[in-house]
PyMOL CGO cylinders between C-alpha atoms (Angstrom):
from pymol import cmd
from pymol.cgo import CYLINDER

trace = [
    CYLINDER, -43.33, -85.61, 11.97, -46.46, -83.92, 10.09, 0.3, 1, 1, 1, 1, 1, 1,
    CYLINDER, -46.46, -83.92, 10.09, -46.32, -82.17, 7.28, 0.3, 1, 1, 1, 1, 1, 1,
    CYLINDER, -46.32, -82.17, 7.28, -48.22, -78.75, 7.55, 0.3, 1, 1, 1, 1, 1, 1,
    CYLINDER, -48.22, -78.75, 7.55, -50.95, -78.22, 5.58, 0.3, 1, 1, 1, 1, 1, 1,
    CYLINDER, -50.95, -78.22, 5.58, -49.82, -75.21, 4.19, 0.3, 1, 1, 1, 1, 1, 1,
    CYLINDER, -49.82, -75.21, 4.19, -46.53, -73.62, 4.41, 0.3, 1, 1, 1, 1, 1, 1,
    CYLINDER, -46.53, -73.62, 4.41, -46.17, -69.70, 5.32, 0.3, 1, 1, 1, 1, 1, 1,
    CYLINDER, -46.17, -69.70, 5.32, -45.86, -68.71, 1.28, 0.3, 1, 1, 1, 1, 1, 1,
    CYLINDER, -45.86, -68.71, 1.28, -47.94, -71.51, -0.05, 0.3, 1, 1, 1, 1, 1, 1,
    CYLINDER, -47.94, -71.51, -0.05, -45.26, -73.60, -1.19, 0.3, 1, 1, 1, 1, 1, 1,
    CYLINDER, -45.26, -73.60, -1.19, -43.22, -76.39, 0.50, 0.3, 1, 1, 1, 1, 1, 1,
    CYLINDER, -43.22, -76.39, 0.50, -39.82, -75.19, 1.38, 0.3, 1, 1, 1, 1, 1, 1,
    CYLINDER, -39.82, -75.19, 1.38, -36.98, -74.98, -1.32, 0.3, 1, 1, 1, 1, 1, 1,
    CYLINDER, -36.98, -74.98, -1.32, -33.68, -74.28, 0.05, 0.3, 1, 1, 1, 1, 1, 1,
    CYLINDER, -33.68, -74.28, 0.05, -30.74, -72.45, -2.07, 0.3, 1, 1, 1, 1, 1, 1,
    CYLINDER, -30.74, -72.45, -2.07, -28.03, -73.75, 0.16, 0.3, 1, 1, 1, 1, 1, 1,
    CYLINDER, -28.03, -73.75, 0.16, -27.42, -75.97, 2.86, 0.3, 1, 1, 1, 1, 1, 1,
    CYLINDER, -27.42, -75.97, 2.86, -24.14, -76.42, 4.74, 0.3, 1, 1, 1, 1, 1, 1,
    CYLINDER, -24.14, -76.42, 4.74, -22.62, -78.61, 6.90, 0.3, 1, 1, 1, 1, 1, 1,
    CYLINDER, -22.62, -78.61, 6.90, -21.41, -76.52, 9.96, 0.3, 1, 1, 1, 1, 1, 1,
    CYLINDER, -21.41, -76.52, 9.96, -18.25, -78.47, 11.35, 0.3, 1, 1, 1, 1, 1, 1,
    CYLINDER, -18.25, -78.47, 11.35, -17.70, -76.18, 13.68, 0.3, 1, 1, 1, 1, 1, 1,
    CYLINDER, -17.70, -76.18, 13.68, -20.63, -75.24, 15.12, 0.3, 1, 1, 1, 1, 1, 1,
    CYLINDER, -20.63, -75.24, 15.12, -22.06, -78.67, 14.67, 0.3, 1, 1, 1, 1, 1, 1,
    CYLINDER, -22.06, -78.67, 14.67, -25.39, -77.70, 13.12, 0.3, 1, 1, 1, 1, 1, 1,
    CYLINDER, -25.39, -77.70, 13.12, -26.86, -77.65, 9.04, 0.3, 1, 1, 1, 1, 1, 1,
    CYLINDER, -26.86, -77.65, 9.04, -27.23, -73.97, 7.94, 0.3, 1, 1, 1, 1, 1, 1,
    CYLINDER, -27.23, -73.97, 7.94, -30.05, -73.63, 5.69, 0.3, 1, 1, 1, 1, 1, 1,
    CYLINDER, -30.05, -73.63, 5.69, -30.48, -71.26, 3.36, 0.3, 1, 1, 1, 1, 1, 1,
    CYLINDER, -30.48, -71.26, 3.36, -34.34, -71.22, 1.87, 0.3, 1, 1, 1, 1, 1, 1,
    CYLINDER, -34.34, -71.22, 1.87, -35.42, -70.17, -1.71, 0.3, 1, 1, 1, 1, 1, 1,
    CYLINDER, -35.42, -70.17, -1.71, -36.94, -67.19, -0.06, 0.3, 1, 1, 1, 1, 1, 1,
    CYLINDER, -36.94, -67.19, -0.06, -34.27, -65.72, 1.70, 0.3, 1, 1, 1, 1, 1, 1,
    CYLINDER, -34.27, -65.72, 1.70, -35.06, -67.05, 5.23, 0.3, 1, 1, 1, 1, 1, 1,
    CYLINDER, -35.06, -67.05, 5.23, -31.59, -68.53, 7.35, 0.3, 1, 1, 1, 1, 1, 1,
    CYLINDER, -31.59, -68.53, 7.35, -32.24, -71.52, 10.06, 0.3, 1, 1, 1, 1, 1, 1,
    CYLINDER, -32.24, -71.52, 10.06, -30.01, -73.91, 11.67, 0.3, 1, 1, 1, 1, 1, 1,
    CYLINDER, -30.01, -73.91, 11.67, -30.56, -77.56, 13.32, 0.3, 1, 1, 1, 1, 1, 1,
    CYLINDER, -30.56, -77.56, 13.32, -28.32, -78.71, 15.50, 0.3, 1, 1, 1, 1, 1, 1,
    CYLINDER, -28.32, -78.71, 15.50, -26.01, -81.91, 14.66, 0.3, 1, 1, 1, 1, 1, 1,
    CYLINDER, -26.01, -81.91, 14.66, -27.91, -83.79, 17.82, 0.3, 1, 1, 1, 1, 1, 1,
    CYLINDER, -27.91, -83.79, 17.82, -31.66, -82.83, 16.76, 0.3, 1, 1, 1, 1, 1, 1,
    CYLINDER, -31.66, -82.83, 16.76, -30.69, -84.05, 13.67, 0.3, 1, 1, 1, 1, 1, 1,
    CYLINDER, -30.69, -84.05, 13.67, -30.02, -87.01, 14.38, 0.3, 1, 1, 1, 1, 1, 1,
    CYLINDER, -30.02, -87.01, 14.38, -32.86, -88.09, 16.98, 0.3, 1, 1, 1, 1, 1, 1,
    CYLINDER, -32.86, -88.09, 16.98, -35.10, -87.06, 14.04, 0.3, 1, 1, 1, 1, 1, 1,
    CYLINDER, -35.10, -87.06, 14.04, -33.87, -89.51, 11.81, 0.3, 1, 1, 1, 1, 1, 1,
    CYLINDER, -33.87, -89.51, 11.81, -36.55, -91.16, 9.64, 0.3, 1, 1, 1, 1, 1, 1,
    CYLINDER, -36.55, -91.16, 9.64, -34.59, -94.60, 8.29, 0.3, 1, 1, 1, 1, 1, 1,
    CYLINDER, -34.59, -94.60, 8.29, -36.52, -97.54, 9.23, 0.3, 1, 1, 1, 1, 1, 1,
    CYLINDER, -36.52, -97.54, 9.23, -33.71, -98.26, 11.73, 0.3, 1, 1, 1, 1, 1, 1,
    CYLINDER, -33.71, -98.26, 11.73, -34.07, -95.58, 13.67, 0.3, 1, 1, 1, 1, 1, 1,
    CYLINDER, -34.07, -95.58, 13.67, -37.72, -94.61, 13.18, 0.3, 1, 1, 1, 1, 1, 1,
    CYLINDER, -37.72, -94.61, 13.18, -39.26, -97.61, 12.88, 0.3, 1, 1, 1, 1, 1, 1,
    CYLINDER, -39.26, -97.61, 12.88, -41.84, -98.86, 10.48, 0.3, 1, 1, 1, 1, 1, 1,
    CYLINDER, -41.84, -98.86, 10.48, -45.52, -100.80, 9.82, 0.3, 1, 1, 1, 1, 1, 1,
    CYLINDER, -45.52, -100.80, 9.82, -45.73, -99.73, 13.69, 0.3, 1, 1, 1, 1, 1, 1,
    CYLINDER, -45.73, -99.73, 13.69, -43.20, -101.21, 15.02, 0.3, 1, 1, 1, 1, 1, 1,
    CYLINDER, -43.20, -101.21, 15.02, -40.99, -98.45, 16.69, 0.3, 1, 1, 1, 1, 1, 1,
    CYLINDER, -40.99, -98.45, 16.69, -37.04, -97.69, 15.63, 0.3, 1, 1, 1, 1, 1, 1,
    CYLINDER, -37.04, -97.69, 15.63, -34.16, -97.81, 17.51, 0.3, 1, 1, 1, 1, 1, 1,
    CYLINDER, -34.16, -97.81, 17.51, -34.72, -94.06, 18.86, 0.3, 1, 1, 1, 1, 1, 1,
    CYLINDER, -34.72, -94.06, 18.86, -37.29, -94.83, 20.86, 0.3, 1, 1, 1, 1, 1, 1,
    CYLINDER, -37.29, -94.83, 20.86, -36.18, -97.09, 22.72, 0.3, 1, 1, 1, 1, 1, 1,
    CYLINDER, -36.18, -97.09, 22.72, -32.40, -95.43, 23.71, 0.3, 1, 1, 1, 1, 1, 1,
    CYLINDER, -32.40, -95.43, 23.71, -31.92, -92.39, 25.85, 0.3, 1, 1, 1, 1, 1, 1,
    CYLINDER, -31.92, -92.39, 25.85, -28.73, -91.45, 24.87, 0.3, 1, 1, 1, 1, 1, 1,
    CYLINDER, -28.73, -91.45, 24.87, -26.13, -91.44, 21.29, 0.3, 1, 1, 1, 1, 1, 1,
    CYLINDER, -26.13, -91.44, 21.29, -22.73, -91.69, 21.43, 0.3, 1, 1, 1, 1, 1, 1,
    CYLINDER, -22.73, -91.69, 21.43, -20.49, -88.78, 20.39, 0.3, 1, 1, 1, 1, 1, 1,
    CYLINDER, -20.49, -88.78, 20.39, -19.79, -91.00, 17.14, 0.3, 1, 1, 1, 1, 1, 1,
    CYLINDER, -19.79, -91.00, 17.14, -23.39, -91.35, 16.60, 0.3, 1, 1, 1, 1, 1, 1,
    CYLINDER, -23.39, -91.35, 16.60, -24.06, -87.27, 16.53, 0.3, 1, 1, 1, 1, 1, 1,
    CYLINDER, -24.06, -87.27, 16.53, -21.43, -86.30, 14.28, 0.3, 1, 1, 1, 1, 1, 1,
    CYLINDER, -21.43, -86.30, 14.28, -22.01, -85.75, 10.74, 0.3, 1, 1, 1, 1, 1, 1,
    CYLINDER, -22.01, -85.75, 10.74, -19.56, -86.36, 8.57, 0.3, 1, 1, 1, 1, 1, 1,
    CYLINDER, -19.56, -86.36, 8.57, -20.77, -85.20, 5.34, 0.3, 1, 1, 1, 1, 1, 1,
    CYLINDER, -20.77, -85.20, 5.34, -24.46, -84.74, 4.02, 0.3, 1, 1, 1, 1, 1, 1,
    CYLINDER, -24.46, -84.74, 4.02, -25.26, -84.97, -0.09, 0.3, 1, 1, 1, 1, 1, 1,
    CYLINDER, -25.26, -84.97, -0.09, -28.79, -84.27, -2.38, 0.3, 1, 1, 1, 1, 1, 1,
    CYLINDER, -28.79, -84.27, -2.38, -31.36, -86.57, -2.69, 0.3, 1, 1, 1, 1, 1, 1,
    CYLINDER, -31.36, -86.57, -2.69, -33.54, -85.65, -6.04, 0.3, 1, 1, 1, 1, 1, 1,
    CYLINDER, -33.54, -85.65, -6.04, -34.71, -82.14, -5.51, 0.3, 1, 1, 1, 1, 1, 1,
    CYLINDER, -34.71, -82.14, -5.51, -36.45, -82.94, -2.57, 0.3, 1, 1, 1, 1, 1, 1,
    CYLINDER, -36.45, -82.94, -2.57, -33.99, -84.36, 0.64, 0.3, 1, 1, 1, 1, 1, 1,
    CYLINDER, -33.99, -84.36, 0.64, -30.43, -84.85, 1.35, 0.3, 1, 1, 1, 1, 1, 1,
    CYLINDER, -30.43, -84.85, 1.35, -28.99, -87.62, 2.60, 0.3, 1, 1, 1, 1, 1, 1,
    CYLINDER, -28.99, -87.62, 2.60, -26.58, -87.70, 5.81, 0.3, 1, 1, 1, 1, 1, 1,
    CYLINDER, -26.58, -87.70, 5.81, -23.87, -89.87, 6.75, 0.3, 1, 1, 1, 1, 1, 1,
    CYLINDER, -23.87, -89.87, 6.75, -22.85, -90.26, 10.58, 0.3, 1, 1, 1, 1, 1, 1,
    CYLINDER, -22.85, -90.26, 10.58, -19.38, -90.70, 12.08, 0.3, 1, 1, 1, 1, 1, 1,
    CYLINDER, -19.38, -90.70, 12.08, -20.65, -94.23, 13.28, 0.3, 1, 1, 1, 1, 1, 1,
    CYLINDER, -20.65, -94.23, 13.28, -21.35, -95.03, 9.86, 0.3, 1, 1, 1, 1, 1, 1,
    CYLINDER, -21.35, -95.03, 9.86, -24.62, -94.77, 9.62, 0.3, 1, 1, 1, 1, 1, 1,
    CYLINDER, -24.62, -94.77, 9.62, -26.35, -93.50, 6.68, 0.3, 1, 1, 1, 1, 1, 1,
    CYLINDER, -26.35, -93.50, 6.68, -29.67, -94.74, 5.46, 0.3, 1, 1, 1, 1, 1, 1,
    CYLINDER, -29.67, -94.74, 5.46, -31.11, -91.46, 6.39, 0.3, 1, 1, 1, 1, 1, 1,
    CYLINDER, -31.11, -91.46, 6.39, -33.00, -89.38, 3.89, 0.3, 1, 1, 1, 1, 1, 1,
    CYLINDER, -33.00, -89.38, 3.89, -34.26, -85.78, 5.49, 0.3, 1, 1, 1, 1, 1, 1,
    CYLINDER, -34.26, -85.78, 5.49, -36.55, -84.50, 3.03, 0.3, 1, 1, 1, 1, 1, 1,
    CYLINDER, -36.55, -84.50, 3.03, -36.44, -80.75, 3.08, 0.3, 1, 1, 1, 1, 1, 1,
    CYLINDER, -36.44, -80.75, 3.08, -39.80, -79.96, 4.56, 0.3, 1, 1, 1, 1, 1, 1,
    CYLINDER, -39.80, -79.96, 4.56, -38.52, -82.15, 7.53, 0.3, 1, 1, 1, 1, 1, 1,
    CYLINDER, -38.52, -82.15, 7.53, -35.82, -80.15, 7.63, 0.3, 1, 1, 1, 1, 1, 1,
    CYLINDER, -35.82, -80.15, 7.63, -37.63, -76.74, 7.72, 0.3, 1, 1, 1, 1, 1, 1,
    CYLINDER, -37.63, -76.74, 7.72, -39.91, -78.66, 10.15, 0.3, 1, 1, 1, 1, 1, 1,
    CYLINDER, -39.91, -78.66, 10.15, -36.45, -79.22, 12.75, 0.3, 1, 1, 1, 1, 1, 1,
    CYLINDER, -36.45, -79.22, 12.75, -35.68, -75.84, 12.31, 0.3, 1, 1, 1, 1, 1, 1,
    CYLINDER, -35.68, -75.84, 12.31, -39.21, -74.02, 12.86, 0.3, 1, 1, 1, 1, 1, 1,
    CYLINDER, -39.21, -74.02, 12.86, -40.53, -76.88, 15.83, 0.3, 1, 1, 1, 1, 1, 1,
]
cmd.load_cgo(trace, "trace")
């Protein structure tokens, strides 16, 4: 995905909280400015930018060439910070060499 050019206050998203929504099987976000958005658990994961899944130097991931995850696959088991700038998720399958840096995030949640 593309980063905007500019962002709706002039600066790249900063969120206060995010929270891993067992239940409801989505990220809550809370942003810096006060704003609430959620992305579900399964648009999530289809976004994921590892190499693995998104490919890389052009050759596509694993994503695009599968129509459907297992169950396993879109369940998050726990998500953790990255720097200031991502977080890091790891899947019930075991997967987790994504990193979602938070404009991608406010990007799922605004696209």
């Amino acid at each position: 995905m593309r980063e905007p050019t500019s962002w709706p206050d002039g600066q790249a998203p900063r969120p206060r909280t995010i929270r891993n929504d067992r239940e409801g099987r989505q990220l809550m976000i809370e942003w810096a400015d006060g704003r609430q958005d959620t992305i579900s658990w399964e648009r999530l994961r289809w976004a994921c930018p590892c190499a693995v899944c998104a490919g890389e130097m052009g050759v596509p991931g694993r994503l695009a060439r599968v129509s459907s995850l297992s169950p396993a696959e879109m369940t998050l088991e726990q998500i953790r910070g990255v720097g200031n700038y991502a977080i890091a998720a790891r899947w019930q399958d075991g997967h987790d060499t994504g990193i979602y840096p938070f404009t991608l995030l406010y990007q799922l949640a605004h696209g």
